[in-house]
N, CA, C and O of each residue as an XYZ file, in Angstrom:
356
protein
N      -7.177      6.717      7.360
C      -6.083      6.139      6.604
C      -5.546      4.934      7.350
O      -5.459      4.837      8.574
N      -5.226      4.104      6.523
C      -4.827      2.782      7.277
C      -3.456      2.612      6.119
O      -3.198      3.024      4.989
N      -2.776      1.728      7.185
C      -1.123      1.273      6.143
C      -0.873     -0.513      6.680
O      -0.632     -0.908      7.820
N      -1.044     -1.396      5.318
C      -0.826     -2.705      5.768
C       0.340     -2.703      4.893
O       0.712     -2.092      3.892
N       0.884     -3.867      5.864
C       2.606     -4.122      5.245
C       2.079     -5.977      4.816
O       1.191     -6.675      5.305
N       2.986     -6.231      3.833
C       2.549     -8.161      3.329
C       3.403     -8.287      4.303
O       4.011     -7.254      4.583
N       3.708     -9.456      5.065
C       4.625    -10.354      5.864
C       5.246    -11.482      4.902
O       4.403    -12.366      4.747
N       6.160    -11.690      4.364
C       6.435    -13.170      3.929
C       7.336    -13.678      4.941
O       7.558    -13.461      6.132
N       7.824    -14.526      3.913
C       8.752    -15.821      4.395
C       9.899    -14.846      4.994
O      10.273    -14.965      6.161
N      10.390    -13.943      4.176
C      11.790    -13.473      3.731
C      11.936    -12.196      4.483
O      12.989    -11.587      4.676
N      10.370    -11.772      5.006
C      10.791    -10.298      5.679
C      11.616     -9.941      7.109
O      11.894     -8.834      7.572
N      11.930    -11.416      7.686
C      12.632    -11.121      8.815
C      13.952    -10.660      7.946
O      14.622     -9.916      8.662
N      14.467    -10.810      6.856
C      15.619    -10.312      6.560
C      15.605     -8.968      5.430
O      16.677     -8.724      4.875
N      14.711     -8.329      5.181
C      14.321     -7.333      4.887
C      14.600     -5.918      5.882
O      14.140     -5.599      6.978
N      15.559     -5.254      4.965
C      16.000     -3.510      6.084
C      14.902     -3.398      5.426
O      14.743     -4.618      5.457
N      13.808     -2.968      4.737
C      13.015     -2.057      4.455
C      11.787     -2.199      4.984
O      11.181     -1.184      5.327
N      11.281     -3.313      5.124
C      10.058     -3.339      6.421
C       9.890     -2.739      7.350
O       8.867     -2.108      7.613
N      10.989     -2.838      8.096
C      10.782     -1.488      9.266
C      10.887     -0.350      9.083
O      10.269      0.394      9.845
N      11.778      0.284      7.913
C      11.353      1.383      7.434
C      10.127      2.008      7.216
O       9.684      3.056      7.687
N       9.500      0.970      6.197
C       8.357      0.891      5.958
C       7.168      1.373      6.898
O       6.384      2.311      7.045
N       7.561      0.025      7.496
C       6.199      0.090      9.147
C       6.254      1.843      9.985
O       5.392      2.556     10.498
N       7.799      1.981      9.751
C       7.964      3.454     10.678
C       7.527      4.362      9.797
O       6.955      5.278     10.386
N       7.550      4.478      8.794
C       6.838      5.608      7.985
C       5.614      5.083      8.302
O       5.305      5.564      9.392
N       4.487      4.111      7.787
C       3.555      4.052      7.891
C       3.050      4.505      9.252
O       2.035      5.196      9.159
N       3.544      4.274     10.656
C       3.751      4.361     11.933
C       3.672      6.108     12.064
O       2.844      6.503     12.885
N       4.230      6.859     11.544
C       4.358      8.294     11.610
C       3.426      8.733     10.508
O       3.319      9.945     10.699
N       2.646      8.392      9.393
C       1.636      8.921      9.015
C       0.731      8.775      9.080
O      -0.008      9.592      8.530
N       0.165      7.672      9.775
C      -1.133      7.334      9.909
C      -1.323      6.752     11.822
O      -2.239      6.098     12.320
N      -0.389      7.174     12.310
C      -0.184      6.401     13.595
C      -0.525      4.578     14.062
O      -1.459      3.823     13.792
N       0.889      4.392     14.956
C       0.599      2.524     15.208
C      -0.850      1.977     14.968
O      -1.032      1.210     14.022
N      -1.882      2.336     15.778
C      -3.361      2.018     15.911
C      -3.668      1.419     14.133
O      -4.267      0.400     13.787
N      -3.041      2.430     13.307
C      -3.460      2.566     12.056
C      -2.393      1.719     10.938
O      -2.323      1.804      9.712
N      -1.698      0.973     11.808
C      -0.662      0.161     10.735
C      -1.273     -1.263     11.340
O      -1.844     -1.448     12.415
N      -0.937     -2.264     10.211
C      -1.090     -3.867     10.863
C      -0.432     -4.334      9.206
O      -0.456     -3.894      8.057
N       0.220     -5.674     10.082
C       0.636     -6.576      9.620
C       0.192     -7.533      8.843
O      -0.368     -8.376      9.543
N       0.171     -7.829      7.643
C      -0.753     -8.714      7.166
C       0.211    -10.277      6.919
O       0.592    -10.402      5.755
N       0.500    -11.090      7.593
C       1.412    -12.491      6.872
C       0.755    -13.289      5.999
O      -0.419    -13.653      5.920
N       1.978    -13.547      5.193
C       2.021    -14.092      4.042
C       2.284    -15.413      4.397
O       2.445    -16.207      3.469
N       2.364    -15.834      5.590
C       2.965    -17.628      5.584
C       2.043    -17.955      6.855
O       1.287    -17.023      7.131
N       1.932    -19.191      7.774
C       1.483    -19.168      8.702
C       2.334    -19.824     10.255
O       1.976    -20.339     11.314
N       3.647    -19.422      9.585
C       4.875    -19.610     10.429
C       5.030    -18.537     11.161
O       5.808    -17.703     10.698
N       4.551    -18.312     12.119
C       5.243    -16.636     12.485
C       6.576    -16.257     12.917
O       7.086    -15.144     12.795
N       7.184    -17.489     13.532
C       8.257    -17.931     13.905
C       9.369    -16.992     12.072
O      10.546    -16.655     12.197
N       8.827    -16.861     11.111
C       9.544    -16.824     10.005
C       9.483    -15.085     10.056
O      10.406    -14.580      9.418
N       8.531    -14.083     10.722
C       8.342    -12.915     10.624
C       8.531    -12.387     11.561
O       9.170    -11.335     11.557
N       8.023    -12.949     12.731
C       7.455    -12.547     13.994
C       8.783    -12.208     14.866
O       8.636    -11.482     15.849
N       9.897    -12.638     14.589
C      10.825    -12.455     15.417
C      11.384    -10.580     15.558
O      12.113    -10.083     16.416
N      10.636     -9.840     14.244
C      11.489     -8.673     14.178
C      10.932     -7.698     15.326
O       9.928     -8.290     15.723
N      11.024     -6.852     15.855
C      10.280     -5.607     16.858
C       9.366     -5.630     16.369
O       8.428     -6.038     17.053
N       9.099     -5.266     15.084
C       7.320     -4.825     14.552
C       6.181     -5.949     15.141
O       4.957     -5.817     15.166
N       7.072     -7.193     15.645
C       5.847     -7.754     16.233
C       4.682     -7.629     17.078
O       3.494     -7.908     17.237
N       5.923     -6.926     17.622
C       5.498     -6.519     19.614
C       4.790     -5.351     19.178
O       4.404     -4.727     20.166
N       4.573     -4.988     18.468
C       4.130     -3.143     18.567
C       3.140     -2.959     17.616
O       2.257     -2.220     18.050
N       2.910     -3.419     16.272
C       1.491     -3.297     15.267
C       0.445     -4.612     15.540
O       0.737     -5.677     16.084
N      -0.570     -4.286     15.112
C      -1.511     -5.522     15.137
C      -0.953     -6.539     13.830
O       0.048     -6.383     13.130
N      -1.933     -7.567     13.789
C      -1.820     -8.199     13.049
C      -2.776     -8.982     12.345
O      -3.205     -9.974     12.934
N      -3.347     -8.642     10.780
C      -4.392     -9.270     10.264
C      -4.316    -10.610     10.517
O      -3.218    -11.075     10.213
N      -5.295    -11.594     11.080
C      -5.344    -12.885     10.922
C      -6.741    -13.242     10.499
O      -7.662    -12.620     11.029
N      -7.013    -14.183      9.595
C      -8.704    -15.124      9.911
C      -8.558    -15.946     10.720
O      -7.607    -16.670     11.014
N     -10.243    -15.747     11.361
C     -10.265    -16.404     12.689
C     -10.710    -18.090     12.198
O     -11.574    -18.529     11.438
N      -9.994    -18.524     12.773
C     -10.036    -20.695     12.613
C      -9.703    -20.729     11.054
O      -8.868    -21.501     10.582
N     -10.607    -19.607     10.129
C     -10.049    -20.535      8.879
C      -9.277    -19.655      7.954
O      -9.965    -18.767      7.450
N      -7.943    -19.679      7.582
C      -7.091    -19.291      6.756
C      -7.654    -18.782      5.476
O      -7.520    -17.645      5.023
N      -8.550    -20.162      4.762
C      -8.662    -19.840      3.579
C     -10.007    -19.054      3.180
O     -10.434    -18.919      2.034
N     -10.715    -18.455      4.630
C     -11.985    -17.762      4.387
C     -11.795    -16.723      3.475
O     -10.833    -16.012      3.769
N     -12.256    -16.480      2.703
C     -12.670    -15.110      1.979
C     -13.678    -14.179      2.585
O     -13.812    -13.078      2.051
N     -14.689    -14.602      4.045
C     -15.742    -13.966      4.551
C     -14.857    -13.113      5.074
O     -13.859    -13.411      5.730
N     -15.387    -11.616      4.657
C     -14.669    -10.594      5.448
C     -14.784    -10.736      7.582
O     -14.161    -10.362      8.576
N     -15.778    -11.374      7.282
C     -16.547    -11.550      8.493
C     -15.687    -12.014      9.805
O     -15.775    -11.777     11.010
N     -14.572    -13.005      8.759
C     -14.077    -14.048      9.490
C     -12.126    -13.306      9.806
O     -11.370    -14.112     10.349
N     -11.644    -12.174      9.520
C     -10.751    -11.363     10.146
C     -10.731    -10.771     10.188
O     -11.355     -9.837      9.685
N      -9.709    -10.916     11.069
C      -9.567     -9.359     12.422
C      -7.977     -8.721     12.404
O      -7.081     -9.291     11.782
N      -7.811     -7.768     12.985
C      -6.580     -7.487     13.465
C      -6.268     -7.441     14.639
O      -7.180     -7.092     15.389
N      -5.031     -7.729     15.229
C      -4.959     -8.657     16.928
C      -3.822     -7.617     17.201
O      -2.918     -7.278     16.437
N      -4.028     -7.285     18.194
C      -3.031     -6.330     18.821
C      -2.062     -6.758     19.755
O      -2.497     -7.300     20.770
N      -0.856     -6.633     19.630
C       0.306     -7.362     20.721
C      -0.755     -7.649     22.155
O      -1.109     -8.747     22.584
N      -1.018     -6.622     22.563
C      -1.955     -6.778     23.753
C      -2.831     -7.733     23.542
O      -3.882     -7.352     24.057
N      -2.925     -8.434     23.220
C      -4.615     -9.163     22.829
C      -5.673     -8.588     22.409
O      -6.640     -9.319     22.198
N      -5.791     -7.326     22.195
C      -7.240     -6.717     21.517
C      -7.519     -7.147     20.229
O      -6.533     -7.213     19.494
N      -8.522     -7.440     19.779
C      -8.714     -7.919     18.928
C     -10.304     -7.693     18.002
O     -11.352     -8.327     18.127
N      -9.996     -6.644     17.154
C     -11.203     -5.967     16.616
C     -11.267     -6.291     14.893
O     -10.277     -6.141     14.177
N     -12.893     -6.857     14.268
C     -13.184     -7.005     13.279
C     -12.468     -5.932     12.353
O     -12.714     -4.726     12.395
N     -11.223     -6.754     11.212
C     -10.770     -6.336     10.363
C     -11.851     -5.388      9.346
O     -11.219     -4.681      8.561
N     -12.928     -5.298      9.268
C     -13.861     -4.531      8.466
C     -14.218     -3.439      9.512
O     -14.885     -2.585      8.927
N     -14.074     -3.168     10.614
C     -13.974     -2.257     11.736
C     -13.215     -1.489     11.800
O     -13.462     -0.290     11.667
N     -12.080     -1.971     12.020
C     -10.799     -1.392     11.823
C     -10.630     -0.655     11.114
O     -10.220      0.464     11.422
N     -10.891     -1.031      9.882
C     -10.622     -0.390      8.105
C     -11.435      1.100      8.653
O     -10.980      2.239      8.765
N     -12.976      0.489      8.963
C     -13.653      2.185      9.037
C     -14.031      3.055     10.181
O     -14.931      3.882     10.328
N     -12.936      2.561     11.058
C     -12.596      3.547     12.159
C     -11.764      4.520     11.667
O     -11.367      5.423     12.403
C-alpha cells in the first residue's frame, strides 16, 4: 500500500495535509507515503514539517516527462529510488 498526497500552491496553508500525511503515515507507514508537488516552487510547500520527513515524487531533469522511467521519489535523506520501484515494493 502506498499513500500520495498532491502538493499545490496553497497547501502550506492547508490544516488538512498534515492530517492527511499522518493518517497516511500510520496506515501504511512514512517509507510508504510521498509527496507528489503540484508547482515547482518548493519554497510554496516545502516549508511545512512534512518536508523533512516523507519522500518526494520528482522527474528527473524533465518535468514534463510522461516516461515512468524518468521519476523517482527522494527521501529527506537523499535516497532516492525509481518511482515504479517504490510503487512495487
Amino acid at each position: 500500500k502506498k499513500f500520495i498526497s498532491l502538493a499545490t500552491p496553497n497547501s502550506s496553508k492547508s490544516k488538512w495535509m498534515p492530517w492527511e500525511l499522518g493518517l497516511g503515515d500510520r496506515i501504511v507507514n512514512y517509507e510508504n507515503v510521498a509527496v507528489l508537488p503540484l508547482t515547482t516552487n518548493e519554497d510554496r510547500w516545502g516549508d511545512q514539517e512534512y518536508g523533512a520527513i516523507y519522500g518526494r515524487i520528482e522527474g528527473y531533469r524533465y518535468y514534463s516527462s510522461l516516461n515512468y522511467e524518468s521519476w523517482y521519489v527522494i527521501y529527506p535523506s537523499g535516497e532516492k529510488i525509481s518511482l515504479l520501484e517504490w510503487i512495487n515494493r
